[in-house]
KOLNUBA-296424 format. One record per residue: residue number from 0; residue in three letters; x, z, y of N, C-alpha, C in turn. Coordinates in Angstrom, 2 decimals. Each point is the difference from the previous one (the first is absolute). Layout:
 num residuo  n_east    n_up n_north ca_east   ca_up ca_north  c_east    c_up c_north
 NUM     Ala       X       Z       Y       X       Z        Y       X       Z       Y
...
! end
This chain:
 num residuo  n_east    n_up n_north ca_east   ca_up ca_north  c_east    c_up c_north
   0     Unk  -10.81   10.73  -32.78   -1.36   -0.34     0.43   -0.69    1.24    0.58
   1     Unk   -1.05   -0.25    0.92   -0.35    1.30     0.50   -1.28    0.25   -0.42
   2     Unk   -0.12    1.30   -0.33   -1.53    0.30    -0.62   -0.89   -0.46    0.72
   3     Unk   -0.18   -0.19    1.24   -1.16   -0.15     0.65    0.12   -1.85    0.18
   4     Unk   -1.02   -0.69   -0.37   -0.40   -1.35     0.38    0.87   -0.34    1.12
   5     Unk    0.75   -0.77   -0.03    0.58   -0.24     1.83    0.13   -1.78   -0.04
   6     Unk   -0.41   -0.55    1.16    0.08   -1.48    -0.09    0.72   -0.46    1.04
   7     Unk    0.58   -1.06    0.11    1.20   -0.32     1.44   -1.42   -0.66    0.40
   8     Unk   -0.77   -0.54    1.29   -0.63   -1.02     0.81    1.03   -0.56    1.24
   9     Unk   -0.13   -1.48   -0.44    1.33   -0.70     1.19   -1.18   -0.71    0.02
  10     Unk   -0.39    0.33    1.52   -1.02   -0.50     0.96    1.06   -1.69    0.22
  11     Unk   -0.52   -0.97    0.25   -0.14   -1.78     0.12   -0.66   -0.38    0.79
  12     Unk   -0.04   -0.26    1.39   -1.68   -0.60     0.32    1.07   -1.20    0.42
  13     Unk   -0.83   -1.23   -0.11    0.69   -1.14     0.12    0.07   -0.30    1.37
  14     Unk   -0.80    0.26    1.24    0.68    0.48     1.05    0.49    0.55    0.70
  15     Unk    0.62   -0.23    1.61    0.51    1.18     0.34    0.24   -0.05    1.56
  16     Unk   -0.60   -0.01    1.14   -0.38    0.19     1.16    1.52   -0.55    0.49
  17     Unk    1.18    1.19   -0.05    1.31   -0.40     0.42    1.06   -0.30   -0.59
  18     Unk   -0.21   -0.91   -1.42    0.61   -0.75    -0.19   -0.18   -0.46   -1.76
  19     Unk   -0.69   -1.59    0.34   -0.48   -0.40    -0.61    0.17    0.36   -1.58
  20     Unk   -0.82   -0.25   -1.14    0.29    0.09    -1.53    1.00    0.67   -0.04
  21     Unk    0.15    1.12    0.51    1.23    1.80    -0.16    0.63   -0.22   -1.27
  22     Unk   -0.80    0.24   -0.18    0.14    0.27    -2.22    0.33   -1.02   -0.75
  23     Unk    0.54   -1.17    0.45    0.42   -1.21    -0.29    1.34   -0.48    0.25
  24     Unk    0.21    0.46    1.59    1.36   -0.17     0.19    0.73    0.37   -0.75
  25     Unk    1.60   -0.50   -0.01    0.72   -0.24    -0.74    1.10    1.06    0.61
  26     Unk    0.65    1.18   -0.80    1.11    0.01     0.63    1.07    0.69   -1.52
  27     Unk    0.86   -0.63    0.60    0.90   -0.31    -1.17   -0.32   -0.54   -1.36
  28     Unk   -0.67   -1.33    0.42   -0.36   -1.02    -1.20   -1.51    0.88   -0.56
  29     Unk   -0.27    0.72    0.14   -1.26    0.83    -0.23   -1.26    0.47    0.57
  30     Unk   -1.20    0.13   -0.26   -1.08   -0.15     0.91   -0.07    1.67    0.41
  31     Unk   -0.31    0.22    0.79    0.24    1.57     0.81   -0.87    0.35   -1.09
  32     Unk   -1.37   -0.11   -0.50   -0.52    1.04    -0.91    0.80    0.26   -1.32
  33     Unk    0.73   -0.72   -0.52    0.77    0.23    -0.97    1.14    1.26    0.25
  34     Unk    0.03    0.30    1.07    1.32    1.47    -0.03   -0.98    1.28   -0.37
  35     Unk   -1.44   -0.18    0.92   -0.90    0.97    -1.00   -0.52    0.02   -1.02
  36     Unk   -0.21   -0.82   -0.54    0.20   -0.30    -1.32    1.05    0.85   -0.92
  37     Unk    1.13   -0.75    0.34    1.05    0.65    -0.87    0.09    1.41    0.53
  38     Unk    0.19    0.78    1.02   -0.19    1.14    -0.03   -0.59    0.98   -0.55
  39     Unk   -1.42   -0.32    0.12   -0.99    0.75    -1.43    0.34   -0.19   -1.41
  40     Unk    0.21   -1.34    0.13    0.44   -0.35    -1.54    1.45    1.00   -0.24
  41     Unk    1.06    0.28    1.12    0.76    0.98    -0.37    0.36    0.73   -0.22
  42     Unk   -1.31    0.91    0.77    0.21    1.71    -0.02   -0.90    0.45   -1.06
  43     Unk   -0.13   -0.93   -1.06   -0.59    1.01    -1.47   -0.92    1.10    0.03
  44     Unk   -0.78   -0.42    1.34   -0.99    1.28     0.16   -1.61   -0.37   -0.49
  45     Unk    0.26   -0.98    0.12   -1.98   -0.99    -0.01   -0.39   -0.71   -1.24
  46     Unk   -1.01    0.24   -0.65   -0.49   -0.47    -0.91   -0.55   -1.58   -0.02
  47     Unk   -0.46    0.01    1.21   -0.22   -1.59     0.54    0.16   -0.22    1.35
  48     Unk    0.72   -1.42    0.57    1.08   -0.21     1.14   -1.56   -1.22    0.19
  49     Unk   -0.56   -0.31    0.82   -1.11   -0.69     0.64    0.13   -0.36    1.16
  50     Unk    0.03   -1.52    0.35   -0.22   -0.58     1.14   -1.46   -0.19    0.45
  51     Unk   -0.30    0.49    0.88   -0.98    0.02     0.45   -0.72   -0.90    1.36
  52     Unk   -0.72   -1.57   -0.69    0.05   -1.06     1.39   -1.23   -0.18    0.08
  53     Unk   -0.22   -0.93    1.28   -0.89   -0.31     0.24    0.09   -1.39   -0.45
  54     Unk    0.96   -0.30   -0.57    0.07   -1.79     0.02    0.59   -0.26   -1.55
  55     Unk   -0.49   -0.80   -0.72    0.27   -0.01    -1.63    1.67   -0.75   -0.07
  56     Unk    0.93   -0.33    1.26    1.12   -0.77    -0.63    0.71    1.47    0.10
  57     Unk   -0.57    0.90    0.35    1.03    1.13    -0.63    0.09    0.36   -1.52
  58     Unk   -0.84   -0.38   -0.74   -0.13   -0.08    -1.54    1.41   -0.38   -0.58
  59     Unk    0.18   -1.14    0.56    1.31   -0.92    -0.48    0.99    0.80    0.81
  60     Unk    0.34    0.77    0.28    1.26    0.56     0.82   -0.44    1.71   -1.08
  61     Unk   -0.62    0.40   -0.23   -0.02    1.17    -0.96    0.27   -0.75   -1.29
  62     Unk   -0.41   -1.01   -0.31    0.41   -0.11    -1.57    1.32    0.01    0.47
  63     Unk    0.38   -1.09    0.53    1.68    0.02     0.17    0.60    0.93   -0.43
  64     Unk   -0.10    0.94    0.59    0.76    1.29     0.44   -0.34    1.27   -0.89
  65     Unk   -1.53   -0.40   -1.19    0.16    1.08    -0.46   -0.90    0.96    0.23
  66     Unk   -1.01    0.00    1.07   -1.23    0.68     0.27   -1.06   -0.61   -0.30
  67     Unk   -0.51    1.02    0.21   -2.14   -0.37     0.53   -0.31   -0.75    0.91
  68     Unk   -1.42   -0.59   -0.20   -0.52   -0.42     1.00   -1.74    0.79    0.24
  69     Unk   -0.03    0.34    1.23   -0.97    0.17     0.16   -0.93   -0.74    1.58
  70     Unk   -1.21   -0.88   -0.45   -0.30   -0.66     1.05   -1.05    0.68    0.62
  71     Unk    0.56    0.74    1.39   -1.30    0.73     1.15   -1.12   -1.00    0.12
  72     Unk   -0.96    0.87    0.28   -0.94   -1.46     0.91    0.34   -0.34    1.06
  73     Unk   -0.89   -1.15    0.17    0.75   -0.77     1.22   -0.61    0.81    1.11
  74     Unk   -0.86    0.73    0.30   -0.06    1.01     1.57    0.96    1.19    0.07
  75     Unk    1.02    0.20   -1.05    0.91    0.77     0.29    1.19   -0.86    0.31
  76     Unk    0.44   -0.64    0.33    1.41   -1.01     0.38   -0.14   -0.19    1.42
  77     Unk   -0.56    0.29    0.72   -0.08   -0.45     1.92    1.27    1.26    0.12
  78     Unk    0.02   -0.48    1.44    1.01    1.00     0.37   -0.61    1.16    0.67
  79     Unk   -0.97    0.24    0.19   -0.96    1.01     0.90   -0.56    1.13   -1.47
  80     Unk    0.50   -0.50   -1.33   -0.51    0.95    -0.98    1.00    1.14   -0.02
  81     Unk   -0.67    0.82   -0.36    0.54    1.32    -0.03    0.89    0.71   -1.02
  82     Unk    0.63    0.15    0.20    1.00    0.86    -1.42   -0.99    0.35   -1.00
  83     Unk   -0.84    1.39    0.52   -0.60    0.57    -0.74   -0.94   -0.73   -0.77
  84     Unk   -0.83   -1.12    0.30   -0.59   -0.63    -0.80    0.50   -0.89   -1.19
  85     Unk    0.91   -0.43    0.72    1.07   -0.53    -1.50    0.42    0.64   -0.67
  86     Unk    0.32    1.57   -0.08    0.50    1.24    -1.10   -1.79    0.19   -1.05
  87     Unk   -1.08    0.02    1.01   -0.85    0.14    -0.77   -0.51   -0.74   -0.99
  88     Unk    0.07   -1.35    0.51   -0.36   -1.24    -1.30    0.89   -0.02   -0.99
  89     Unk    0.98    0.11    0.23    1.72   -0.34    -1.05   -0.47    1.57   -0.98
  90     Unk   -0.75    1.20    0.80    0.01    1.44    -1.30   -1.26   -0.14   -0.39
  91     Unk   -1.13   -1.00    0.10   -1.57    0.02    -0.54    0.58   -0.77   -0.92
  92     Unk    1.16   -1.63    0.25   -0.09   -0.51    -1.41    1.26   -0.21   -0.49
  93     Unk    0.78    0.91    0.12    1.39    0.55    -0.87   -0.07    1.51    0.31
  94     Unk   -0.82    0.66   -1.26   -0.06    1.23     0.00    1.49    0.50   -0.45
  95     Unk    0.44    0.91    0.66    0.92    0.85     0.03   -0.06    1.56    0.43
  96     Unk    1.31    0.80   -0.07   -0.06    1.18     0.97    0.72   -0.16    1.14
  97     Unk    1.07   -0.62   -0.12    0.80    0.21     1.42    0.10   -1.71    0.39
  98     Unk   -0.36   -0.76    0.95    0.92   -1.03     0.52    1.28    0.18    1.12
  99     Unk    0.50   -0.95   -0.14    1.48    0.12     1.11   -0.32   -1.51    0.24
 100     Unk   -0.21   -0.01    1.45    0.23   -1.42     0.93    1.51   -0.67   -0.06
 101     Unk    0.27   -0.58   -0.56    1.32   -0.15     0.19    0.17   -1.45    1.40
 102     Unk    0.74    0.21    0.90    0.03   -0.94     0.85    1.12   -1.37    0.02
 103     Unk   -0.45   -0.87   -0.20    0.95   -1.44     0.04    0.59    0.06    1.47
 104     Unk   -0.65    0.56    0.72    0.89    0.19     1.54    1.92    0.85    0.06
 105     Unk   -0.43    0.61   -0.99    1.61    0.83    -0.06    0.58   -0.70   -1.32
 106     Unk    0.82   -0.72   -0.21    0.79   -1.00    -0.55    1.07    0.77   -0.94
 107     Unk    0.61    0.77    1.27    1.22    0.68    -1.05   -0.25    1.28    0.04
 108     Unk   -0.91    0.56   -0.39   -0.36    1.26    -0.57    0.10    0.01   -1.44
 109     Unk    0.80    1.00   -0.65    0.29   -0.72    -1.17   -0.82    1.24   -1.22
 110     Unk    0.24   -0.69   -0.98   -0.77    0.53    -1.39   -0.14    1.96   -0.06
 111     Unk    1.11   -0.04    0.21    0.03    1.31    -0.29   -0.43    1.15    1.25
 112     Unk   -0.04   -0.59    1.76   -0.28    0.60     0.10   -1.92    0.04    0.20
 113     Unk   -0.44   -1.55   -0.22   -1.07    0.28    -0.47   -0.44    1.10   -1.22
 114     Unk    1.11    0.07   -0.88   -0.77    0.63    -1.06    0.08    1.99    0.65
 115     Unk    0.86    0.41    0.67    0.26    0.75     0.42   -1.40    0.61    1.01
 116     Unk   -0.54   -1.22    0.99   -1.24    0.17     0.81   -0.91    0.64   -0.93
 117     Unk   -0.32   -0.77   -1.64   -0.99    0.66    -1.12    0.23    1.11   -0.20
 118     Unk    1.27    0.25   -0.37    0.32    1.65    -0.25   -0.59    0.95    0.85
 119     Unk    0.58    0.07    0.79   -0.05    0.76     1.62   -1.28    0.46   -0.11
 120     Unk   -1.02   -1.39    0.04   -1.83    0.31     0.54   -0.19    0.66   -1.55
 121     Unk    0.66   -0.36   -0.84   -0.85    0.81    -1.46    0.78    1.46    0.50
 122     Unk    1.08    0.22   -0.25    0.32    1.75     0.62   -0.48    0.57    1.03
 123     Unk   -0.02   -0.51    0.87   -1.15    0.76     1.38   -1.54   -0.06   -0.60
 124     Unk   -0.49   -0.90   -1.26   -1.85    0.37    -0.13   -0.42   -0.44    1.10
 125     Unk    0.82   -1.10    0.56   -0.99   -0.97     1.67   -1.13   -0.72   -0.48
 126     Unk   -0.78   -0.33    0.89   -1.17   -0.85    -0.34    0.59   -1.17    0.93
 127     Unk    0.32   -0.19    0.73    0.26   -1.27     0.84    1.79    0.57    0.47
 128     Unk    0.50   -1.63    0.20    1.12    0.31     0.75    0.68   -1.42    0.34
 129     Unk    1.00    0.39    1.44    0.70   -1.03     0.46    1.00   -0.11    0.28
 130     Unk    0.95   -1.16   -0.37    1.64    0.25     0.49    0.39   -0.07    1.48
 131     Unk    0.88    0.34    0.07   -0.03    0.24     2.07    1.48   -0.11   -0.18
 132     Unk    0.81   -0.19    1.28    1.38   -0.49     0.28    0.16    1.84    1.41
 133     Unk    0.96    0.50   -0.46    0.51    1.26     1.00    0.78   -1.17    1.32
 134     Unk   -0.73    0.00    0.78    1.36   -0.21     1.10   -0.05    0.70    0.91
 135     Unk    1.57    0.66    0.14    0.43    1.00     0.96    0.44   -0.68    1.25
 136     Unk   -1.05   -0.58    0.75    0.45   -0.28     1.19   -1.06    0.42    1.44
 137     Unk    0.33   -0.30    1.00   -0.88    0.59     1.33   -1.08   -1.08   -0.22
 138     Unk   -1.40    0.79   -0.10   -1.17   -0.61     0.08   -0.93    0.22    1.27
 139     Unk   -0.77   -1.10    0.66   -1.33    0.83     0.74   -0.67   -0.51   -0.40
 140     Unk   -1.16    0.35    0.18   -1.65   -0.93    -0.40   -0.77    0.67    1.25
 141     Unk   -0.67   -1.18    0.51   -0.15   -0.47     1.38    0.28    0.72    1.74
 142     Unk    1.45   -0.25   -0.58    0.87    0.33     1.01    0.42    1.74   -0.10
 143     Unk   -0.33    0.61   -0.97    0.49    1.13    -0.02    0.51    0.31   -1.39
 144     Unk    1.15    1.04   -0.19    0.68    0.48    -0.72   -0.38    0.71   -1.28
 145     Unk   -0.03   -0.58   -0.85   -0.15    0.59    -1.14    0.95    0.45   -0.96
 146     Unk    1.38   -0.21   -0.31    0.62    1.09    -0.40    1.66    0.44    0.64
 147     Unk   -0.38   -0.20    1.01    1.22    0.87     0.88   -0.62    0.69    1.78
 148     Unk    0.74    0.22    0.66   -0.18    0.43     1.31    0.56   -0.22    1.00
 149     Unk   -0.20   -0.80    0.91    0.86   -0.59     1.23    0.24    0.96    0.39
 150     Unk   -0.17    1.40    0.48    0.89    0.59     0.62    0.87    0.80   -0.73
 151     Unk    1.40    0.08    0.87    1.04   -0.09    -0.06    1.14   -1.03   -1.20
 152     Unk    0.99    0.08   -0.30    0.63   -0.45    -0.95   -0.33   -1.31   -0.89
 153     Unk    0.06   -1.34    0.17   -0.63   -0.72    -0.97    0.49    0.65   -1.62
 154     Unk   -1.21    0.05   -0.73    0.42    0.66    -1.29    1.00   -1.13   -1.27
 155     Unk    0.51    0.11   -0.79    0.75   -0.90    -0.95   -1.26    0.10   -1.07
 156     Unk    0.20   -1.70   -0.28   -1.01   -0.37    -0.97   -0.47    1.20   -0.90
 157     Unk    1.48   -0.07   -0.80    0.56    0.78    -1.21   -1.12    1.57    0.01
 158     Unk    0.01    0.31    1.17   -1.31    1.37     0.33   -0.79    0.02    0.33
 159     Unk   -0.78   -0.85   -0.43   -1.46   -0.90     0.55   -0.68    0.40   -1.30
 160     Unk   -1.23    0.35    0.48   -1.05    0.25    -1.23   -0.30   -1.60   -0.58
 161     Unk    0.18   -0.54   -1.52   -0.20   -1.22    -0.12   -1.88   -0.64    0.34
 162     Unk    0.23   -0.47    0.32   -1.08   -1.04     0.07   -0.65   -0.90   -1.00
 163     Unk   -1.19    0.08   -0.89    0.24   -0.58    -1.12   -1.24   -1.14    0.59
 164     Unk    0.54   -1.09   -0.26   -0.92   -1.38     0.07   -0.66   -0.49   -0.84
 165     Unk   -0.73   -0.74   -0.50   -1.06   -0.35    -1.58    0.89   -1.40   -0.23
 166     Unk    0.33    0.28   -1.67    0.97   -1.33    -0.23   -1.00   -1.23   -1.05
 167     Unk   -1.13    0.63   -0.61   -0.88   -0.31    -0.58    0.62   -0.89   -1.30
 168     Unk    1.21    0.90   -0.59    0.34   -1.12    -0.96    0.00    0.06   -1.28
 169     Unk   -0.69    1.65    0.18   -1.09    0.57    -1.38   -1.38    0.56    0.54
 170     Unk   -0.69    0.12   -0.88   -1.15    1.27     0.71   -0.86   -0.07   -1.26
 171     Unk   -0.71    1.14   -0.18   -0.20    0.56    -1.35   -1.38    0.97    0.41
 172     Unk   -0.79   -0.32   -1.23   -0.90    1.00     0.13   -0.78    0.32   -1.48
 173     Unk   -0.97    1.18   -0.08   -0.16    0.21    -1.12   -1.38   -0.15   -0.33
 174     Unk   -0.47   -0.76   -0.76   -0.95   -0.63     0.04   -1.29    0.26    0.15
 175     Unk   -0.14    1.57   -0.66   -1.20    0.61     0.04   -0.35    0.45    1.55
 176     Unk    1.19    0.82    0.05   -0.22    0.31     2.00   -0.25   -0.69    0.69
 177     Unk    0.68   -1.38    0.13   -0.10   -1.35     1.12   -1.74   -0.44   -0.19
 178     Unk   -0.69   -0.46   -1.33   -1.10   -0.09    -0.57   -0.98    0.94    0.62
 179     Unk    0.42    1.24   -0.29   -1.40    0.95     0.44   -0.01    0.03    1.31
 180     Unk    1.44    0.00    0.80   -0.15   -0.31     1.54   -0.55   -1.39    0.51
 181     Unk   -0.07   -0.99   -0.13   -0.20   -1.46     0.20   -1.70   -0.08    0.11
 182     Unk    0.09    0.77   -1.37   -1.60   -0.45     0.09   -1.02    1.22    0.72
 183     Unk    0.68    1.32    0.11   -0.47    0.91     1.18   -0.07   -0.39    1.72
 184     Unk    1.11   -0.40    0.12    0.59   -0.38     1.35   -0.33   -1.53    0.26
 185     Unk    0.57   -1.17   -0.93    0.14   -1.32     0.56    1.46   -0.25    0.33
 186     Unk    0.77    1.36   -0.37    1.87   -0.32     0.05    1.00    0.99   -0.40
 187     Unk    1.05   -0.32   -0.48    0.33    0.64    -0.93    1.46   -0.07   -0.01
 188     Unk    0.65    0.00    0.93    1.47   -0.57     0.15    1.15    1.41    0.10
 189     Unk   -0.80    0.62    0.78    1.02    1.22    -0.48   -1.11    0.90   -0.48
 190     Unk    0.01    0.26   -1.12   -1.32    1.03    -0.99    0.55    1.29   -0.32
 191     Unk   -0.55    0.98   -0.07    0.94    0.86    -1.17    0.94    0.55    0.71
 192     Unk    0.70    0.42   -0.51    1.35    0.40     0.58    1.31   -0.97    0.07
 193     Unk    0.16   -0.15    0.87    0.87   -0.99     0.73    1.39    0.26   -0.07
 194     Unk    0.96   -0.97   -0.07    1.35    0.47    -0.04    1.12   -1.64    0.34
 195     Unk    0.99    0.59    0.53    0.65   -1.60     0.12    1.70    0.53   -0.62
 196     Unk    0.32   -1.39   -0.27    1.53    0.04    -0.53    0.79   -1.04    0.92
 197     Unk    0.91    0.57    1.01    1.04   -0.21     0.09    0.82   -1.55   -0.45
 198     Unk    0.01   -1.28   -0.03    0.66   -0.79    -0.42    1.42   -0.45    0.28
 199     Unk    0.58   -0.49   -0.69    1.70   -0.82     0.76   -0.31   -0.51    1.21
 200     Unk    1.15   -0.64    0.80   -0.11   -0.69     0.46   -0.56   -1.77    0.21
 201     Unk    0.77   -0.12   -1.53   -0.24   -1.29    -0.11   -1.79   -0.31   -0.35
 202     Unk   -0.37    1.02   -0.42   -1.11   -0.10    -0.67   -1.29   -0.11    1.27
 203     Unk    0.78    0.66    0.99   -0.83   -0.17     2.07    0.15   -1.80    0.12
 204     Unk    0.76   -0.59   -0.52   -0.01   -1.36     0.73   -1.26   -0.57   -0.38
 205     Unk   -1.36    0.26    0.49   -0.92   -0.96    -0.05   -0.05   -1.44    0.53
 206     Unk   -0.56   -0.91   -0.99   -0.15   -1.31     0.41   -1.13   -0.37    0.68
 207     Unk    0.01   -0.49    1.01   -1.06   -0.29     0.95    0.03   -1.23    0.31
 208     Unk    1.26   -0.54    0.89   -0.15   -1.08     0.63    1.42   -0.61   -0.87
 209     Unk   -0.28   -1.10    0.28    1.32   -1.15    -0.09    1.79    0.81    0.34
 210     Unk    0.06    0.33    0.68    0.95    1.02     0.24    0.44    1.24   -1.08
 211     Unk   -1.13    0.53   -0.64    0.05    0.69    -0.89    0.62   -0.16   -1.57
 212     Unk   -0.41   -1.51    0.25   -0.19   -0.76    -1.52    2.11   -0.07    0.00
 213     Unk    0.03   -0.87    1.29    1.71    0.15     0.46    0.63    1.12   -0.62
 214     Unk   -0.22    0.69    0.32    0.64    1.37    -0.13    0.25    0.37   -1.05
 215     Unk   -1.04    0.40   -0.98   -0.27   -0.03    -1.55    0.74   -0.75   -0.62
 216     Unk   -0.20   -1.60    0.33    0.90   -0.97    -0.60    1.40    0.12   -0.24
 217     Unk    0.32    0.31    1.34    1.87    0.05    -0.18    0.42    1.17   -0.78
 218     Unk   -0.80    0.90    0.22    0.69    1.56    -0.96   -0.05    0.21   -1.08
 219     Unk   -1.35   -0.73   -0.75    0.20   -0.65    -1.09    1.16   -1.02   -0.30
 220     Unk    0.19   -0.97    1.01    0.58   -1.05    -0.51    1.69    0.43   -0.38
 221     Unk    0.66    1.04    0.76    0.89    0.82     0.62    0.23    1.29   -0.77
 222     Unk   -1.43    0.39   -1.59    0.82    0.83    -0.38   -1.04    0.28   -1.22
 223     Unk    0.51   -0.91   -0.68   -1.09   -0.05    -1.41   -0.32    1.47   -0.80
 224     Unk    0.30    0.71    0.15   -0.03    1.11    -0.79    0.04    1.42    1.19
 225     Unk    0.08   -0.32    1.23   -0.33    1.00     1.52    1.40    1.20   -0.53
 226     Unk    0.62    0.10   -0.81    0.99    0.66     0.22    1.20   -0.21    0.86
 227     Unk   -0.35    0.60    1.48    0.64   -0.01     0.87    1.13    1.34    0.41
 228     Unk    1.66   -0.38    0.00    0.71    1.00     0.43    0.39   -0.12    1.14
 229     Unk    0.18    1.06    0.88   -0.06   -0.02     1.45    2.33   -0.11   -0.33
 230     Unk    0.44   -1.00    0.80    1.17   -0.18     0.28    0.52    0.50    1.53
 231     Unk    1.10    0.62    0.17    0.78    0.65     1.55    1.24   -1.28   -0.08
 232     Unk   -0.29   -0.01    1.48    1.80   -0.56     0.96    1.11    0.54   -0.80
 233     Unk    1.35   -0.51   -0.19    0.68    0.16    -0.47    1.15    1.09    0.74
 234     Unk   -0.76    0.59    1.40    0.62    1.00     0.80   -0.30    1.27   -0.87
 235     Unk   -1.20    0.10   -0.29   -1.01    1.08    -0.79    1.73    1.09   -0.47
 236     Unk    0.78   -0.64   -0.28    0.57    0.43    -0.90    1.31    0.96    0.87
 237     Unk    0.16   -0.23    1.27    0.33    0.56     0.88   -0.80    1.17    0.60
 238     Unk   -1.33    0.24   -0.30   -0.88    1.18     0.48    0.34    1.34   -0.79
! end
């Protein structure tokens, strides 16, 4: 257990712009908020694992499973609400020190290395932080080069400064900092001293659209326990 107060929040809003009741779908016999769920519930880091909705049939999907329920008001559930205002209501009435967002969007992100994200921000002394995906590949942003150089030589991935993208499938902050910033400012999302961790791969597959849900589904369906060994051609053995 960790000395400092720490609570999982698995944000719920019962809608979802691109693609309908998210947190409902099903993939592999299971409703997508249930993999965050069990994740917090896995990594033995949180004192209390909280779903956090705008809509009360998430009640019955936390008992299920073993969590909290906590019901937002109803002007925080639109889709035009803001992160930061939903971290602030969830720490005025579940006092804590640290929350961690945990996201139902990343499916197979698993227990431990959620619990690993807690570690990390408690050893760095972060006040806020976010998981991000390294990809080492040729980027521009609007139309120009950001981490390589067209002239001469196209460069190999492999020596490419990585590129880190926002995977949003933790994010964490510490309660007092986010608090005294929120109500100074009006926002509070990166407060404090800032820091991000690095995630798997698998843990980048965000669910968005219908396509996403696909994806998730089969790799679950394809490998109950994700212990995957990479197999060679039977030439291999001639090299």
């Amino acid at each position: 257990m960790n000395e400092s107060k720490t609570i999982a929040m698995i944000p719920a809003r019962i809608g979802s712009t691109r693609l309908k009741m998210k947190n409902l779908a099903l993939i592999n016999d299971k409703p997508l908020i249930y993999y965050s769920i069990r994740a917090a519930q896995d990594s033995g880091v949180f004192e209390r694992v909280v779903i956090n909705s705008d809509h009360e049939i998430f009640a019955k999907i936390a008992e299920r499973y073993g969590a909290e329920f906590y019901h937002r008001p109803r002007e925080l559930g639109g889709s035009s609400i803001k992160s930061d205002d939903v971290v602030m209501d969830f720490m005025e009435k579940n006092p804590c020190d640290i929350v961690a967002w945990v996201n139902p969007t990343s499916p197979l992100q698993s227990g431990k290395e959620v619990g690993d994200v807690v570690r990390f921000f408690n050893r760095q002394r972060l006040d806020s932080l976010i998981t991000v995906k390294d990809e080492q590949v040729h980027c521009l942003y609007e139309g120009r080069p950001v981490n390589f150089d067209p002239p001469g030589k196209f460069a190999q991935t492999q020596d490419l400064i990585p590129v880190q993208t926002f995977v949003y499938s933790v994010m964490m902050w510490r309660a007092s900092t986010f608090m005294s910033e929120y109500k100074e400012k009006g926002y509070a999302f990166f407060c404090g001293r800032t820091g991000t961790f690095p995630v798997g791969r698998l843990s980048g597959i965000i669910i968005k659209r219908p396509e996403d849900l696909m994806l998730a589904d089969f790799i679950l369906r394809s490998s109950n326990d994700m212990d995957y060994q990479v197999r060679y051609d039977e030439v291999i053995s001639d090299v």
